[in-house]
C-alpha positions in Angstrom: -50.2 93.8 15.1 -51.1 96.4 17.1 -53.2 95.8 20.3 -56.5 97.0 19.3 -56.7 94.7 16.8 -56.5 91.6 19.4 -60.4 92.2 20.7 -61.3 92.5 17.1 -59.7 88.8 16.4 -60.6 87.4 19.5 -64.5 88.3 18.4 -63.5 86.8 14.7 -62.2 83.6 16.3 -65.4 83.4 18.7 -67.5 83.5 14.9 -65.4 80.4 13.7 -66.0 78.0 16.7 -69.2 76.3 15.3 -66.9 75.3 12.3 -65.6 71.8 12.5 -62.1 70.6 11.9 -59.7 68.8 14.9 -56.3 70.8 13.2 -58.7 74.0 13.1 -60.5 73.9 16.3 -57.1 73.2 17.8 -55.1 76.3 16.4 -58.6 78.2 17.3 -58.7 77.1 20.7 -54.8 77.3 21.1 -55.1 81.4 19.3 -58.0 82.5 21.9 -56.2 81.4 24.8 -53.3 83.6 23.7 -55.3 86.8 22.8 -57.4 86.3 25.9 -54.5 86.7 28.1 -53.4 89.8 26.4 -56.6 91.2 26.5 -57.2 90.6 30.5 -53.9 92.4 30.9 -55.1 95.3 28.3 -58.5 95.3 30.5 -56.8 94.9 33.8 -55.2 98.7 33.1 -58.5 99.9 32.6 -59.9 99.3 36.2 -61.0 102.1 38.2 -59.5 102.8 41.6 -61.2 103.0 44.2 -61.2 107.0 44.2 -63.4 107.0 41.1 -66.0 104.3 41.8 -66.9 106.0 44.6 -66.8 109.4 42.3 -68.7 106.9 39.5 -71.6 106.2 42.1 -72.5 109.7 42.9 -72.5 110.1 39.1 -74.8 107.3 38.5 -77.0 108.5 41.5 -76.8 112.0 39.9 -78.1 110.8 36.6 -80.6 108.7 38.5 -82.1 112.1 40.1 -82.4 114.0 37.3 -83.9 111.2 35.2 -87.2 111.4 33.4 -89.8 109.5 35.3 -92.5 107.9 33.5 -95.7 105.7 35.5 -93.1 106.1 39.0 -90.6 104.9 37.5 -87.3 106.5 36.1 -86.8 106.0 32.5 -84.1 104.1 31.3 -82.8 104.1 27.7 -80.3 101.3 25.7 -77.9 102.7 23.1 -75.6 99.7 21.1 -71.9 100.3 21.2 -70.5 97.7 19.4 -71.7 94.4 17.7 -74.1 92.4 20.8 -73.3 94.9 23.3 -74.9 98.0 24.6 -75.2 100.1 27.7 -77.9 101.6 30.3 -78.2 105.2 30.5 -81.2 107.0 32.4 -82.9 109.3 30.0 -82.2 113.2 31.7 -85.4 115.7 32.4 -83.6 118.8 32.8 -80.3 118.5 31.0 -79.4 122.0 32.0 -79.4 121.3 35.8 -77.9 117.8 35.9 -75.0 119.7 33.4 -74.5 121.9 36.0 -74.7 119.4 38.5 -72.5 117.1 37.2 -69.8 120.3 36.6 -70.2 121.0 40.9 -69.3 116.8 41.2 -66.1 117.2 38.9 -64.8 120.2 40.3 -65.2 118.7 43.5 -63.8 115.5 42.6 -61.0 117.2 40.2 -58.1 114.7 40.6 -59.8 111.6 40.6 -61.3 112.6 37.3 -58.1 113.8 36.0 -56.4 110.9 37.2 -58.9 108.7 35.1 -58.7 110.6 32.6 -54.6 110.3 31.9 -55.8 106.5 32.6 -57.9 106.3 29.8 -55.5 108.6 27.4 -52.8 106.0 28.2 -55.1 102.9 27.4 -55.6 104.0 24.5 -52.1 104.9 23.6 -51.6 100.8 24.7 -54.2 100.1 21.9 -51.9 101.6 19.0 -48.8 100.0 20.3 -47.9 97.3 18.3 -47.8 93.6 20.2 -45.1 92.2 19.3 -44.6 89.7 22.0 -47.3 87.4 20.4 -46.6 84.7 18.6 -49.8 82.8 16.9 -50.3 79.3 16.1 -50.4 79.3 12.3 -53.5 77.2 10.9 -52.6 75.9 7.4 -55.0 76.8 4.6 -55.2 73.0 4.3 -56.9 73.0 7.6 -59.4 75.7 6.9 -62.9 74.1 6.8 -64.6 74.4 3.4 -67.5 75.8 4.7 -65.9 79.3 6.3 -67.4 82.1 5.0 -65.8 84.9 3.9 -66.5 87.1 6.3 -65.0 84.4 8.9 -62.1 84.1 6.8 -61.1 87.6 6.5 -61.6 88.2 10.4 -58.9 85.1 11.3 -56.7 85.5 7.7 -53.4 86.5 9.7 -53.6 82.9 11.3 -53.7 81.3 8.0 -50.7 79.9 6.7 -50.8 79.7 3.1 -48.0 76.9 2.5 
């Protein structure tokens, strides 16, 4: 299984929980503890140094003062990025100057954002890698609450034992 794969059945397994079952709950329970652990190592290689926070705050205040401003107060847009999650962005007045703005904080910030960059391009290298140190706790089909939908089913299948 390859890495990127364990957020996607950590978010199936979160689905399941309301269903009841001690032997399911338990392999459930037993399943998210494992993939948590590998995906707080996976996110642990994600965090910034130190170099490009700093870099990341002049980038936010950059947006920030080229923002729209509406009534006083800088305009502030939500765009969804996934399934209950989404992200903050300030709307931008004059995209051509904050463009050229933000080039001038790049260049003069050129290895921390080349150094984040071959960060991020080796993340997600670690995402297609296969994990092959995990090994699941099997939940036999037996076990499976009659009630799962379908959709819960085919997000948790490869922790159903069919014998």
């Amino acid at each position: 299984m390859k890495n990127e794969y364990l957020f996607k059945l950590k978010h199936a397994i979160d689905k399941c929980k309301s269903l009841v079952g001690v032997k399911f709950a338990y392999a459930l329970a037993k399943n998210a503890e494992l993939i948590q652990g590998e995906i707080d190592a996976l996110n642990a290689s994600l965090k910034m140094s130190k170099e490009y926070s700093v870099f990341d705050k002049k980038r936010i205040e950059l947006a920030k003062s080229h923002a729209k401003i509406e009534n006083g107060i800088h305009v502030v847009k939500q765009k969804i990025v996934g399934e209950g999650r989404w992200e903050e962005y300030y709307e931008i007045g004059d995209q051509k100057a904050f463009d050229k703005a933000f080039e001038e904080l790049k260049k003069a910030n050129k290895k921390v954002v080349e150094a984040r960059e071959k960060q991020l391009e080796e993340f997600n290298q670690l995402l297609k890698e296969e994990s092959s140190k995990l090994k699941f706790y099997k939940i036999k089909l037996s076990d499976v609450p009659q009630n799962i939908s379908s959709e819960q089913m085919s997000g948790i299948y490869v922790l159903v034992e069919e014998k």
